[in-house]
C-alpha positions in Angstrom: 103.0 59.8 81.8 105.8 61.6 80.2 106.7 63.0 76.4 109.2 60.5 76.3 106.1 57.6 77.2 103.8 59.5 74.4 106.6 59.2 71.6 107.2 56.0 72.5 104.0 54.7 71.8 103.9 56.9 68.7 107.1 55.4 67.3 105.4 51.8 68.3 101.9 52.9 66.1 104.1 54.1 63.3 106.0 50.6 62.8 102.3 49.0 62.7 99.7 51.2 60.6 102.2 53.4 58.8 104.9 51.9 56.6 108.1 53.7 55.4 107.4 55.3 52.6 110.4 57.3 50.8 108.1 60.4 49.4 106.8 61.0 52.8 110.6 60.8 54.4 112.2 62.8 51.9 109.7 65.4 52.7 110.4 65.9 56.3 114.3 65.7 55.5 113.9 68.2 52.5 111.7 70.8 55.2 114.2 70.0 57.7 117.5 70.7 55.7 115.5 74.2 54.7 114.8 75.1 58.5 111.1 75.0 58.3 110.6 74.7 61.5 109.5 71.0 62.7 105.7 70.9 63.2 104.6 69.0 60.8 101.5 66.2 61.5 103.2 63.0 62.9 103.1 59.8 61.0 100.3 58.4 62.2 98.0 62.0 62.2 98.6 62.4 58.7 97.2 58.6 58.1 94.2 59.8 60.1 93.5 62.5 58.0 94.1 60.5 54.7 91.2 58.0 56.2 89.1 60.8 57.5 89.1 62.3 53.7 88.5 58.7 52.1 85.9 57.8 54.8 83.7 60.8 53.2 84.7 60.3 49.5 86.2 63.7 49.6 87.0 65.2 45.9 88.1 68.7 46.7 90.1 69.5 49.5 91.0 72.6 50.9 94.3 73.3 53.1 95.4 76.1 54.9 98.8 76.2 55.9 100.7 74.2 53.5 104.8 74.5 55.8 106.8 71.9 53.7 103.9 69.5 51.9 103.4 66.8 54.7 100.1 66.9 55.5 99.1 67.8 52.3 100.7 64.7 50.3 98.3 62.7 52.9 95.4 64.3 51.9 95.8 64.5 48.3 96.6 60.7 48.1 93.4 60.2 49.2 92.1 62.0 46.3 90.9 60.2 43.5 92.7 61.0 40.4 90.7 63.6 38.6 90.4 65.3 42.4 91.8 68.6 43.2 93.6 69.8 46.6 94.0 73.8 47.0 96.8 74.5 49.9 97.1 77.9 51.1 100.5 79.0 52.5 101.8 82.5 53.3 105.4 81.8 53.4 107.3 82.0 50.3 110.0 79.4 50.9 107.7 77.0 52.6 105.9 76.8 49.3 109.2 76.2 47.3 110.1 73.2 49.5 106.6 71.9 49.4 106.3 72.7 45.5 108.9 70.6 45.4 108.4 68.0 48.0 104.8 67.1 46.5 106.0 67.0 42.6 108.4 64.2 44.0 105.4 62.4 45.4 103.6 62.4 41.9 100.7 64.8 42.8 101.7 67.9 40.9 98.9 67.6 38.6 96.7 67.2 41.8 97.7 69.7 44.1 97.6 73.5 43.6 99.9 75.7 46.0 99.2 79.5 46.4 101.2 81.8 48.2 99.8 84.7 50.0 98.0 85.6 53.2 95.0 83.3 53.7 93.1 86.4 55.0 93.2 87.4 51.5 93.4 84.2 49.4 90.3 83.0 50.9 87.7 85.5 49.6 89.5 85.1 46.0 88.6 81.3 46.2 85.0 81.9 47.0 84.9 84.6 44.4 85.9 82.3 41.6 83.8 79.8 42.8 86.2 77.2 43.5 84.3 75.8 46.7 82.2 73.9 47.8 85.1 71.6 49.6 84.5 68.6 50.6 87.0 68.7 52.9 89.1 71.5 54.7 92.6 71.4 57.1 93.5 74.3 59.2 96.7 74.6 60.6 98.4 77.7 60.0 98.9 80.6 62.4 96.6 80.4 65.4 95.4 84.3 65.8 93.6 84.1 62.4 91.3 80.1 63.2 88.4 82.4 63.9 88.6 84.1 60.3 89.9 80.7 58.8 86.5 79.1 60.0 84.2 81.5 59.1 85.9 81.2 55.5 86.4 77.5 56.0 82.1 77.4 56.1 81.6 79.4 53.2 83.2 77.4 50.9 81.8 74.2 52.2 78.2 72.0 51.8 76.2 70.0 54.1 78.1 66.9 54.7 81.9 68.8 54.6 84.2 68.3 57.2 86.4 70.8 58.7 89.1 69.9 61.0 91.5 72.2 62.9 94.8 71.4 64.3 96.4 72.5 67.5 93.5 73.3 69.6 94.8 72.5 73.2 98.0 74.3 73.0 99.8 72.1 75.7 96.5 73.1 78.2 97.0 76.5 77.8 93.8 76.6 75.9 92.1 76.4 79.7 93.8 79.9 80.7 91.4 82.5 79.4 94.0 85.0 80.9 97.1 84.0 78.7 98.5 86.8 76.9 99.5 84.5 74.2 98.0 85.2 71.2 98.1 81.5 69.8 96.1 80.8 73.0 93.7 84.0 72.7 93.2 82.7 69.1 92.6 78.8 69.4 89.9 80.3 72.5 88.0 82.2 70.0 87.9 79.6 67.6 86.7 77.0 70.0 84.0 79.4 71.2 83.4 80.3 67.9 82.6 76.3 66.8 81.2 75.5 69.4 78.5 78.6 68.7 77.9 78.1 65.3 74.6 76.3 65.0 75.2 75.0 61.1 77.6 72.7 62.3 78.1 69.8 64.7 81.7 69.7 66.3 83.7 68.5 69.1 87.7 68.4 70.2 89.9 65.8 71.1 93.0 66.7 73.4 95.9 64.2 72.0 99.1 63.5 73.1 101.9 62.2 71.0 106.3 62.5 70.2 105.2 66.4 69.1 103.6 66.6 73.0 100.1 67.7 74.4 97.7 69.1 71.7 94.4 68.1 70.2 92.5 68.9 67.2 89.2 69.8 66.2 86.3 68.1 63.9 83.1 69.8 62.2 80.4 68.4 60.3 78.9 70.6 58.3 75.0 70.1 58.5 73.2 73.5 57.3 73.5 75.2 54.0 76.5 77.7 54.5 
């Protein structure tokens, strides 16, 4: 099996279960055209976390890592409309393409963007007492997932979901020797999840037109 075999099949799943749709499109040209670098969700992981978020009857979500709006369109689409989505991002251009990117979808009034480091956002989040979230999506810079979690359970309930991107790192995730910090930090995450005894979690490797990766999937089932 080859990349070329995974995106492929992705490109055949896409033409199925997700249709063209010219919010999403523009999007990924308008983060494109601004050199954001291309690591979006794929077409078909963005409709999985849409579902995951509807499946539970989410109402607040909370993202970290917001690049050019993508993902987050997905998720706050599957919002009701008096819902709220909270994306995190760090970069200031990445959060004036995505400002503008989700206003064109129509969720402006749903979705509120803050720029600064997570490390520090976070804590101001729980100090105004913005969580519990019904839902949270990490994907921004690997070496902080273990601080992103503990956060990420803080400002959840019994019954939240918490679900991490870019937990297999093409494998690497195996080599407990790597001097990559992404590696290193996707390792002490895992361990970290998988130690945590108020939640019930597992990891799915995946492979699709982005490569070999996985993410991972928490259940919240003890009082934070």
């Amino acid at each position: 099996m080859s990349q070329g075999k995974w995106a492929k099949v992705d490109y055949y799943i896409n033409d199925l279960f997700v249709p063209a749709d010219p919010a999403l499109e523009a999007a990924l040209e308008a983060s494109s055209k601004a050199g954001l670098p291309p690591i979006s969700v794929t077409p078909n992981q963005g409709k999985l976390l849409n579902l995951l978020a509807r499946v539970q009857g989410s109402r607040k979500i909370l993202e970290i890592g917001t690049l050019g709006g993508y993902s987050t369109i997905w998720l706050a689409r599957a919002l009701p409309i008096d819902g709220r989505l909270i994306t995190l991002e760090a970069e200031p251009k990445h959060a004036r393409v995505a400002r503008t990117n989700i206003a064109r979808a129509g969720l402006a009034n749903i979705v509120e963007l803050r720029i600064g480091q997570a490390q520090e956002t976070l804590p101001k989040l729980a100090a105004e007492g913005l969580g519990p979230f019904d839902l949270t999506f990490i994907d921004a810079d690997k070496p902080s997932y273990p601080n992103y979690f503990t956060w990420s359970l803080k400002l959840s309930r019994p019954g939240s979901l918490i679900i991490a991107d870019n937990v297999v790192r093409d494998g690497a995730v195996t080599d407990s020797s790597s001097p990559d910090p992404n590696v290193q930090g996707i390792r002490r995450f895992n361990q970290l999840l998988a130690a945590e005894p108020r939640v019930d979690a597992t990891a799915i490797q995946t492979v699709s037109s982005k490569g070999y990766d996985g993410f991972a999937i928490a259940l919240v089932r003890a009082d934070p």
